[in-house]
N, C-alpha and C positions, 0 to 999 in steps of 0.2 A: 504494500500500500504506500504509495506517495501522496506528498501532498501539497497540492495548487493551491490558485489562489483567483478570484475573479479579476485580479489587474493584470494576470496573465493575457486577457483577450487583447485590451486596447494598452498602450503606452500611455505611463503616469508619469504626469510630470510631478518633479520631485522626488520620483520613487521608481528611477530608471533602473538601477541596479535591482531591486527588489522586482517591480517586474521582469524586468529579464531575467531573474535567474527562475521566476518563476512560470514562464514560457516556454525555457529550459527545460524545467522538470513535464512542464503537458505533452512537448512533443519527447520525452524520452523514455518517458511512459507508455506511451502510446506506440514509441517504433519495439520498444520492450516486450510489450502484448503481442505485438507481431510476431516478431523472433522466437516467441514462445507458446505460440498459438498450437493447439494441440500437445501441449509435452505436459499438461497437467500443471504450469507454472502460473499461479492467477498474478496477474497484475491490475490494482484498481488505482485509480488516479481519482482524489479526492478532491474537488472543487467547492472552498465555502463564500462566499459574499459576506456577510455578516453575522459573527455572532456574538452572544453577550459574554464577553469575558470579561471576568474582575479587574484583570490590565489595561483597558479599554475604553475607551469612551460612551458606548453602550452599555446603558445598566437595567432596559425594558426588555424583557422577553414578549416579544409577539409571535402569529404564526409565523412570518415570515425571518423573524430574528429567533432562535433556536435558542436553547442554553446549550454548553459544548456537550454535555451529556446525553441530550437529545439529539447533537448533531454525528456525533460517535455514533451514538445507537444505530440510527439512521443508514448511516456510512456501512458499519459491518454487519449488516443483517440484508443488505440490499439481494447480495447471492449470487453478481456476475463475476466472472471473471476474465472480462478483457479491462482495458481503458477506458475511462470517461473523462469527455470535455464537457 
């Protein structure tokens, strides 16, 4: 399991290097998956946008803002195993 991040999609400014390495990790996941497609090697590539963590500036959980607990849960219970963007 790796894991993304949504400023992987478009370039942040201010947050070049943090994007890009996190770009990095989408497509090398994902060429990973390939490589390994059939050898029984799961590879999931974990994408979060927002969640409420104590370090954070968000302190509301909504539906769409998770606590990390639910976003874990979420994560390893889903049951694929190739890459997800």
């Amino acid at each position: 399991m790796t894991v993304g991040s949504f400023g992987s999609f478009l370039p942040t400014p201010f947050l070049a290097v943090y994007s890009g390495s996190k770009a990095f990790v989408q497509y090398w996941s994902t060429t990973l998956s390939s490589e390994h497609n059939g050898d029984g090697v799961p590879v999931q590539l974990v994408v979060g946008y927002l969640i409420n963590l104590t370090m954070g500036e968000i302190h509301k959980c909504t539906m769409m803002i998770p606590t990390p607990r639910a976003f874990i849960k979420a994560a390893i219970s889903d049951g694929h195993d190739h890459a997800r963007s």
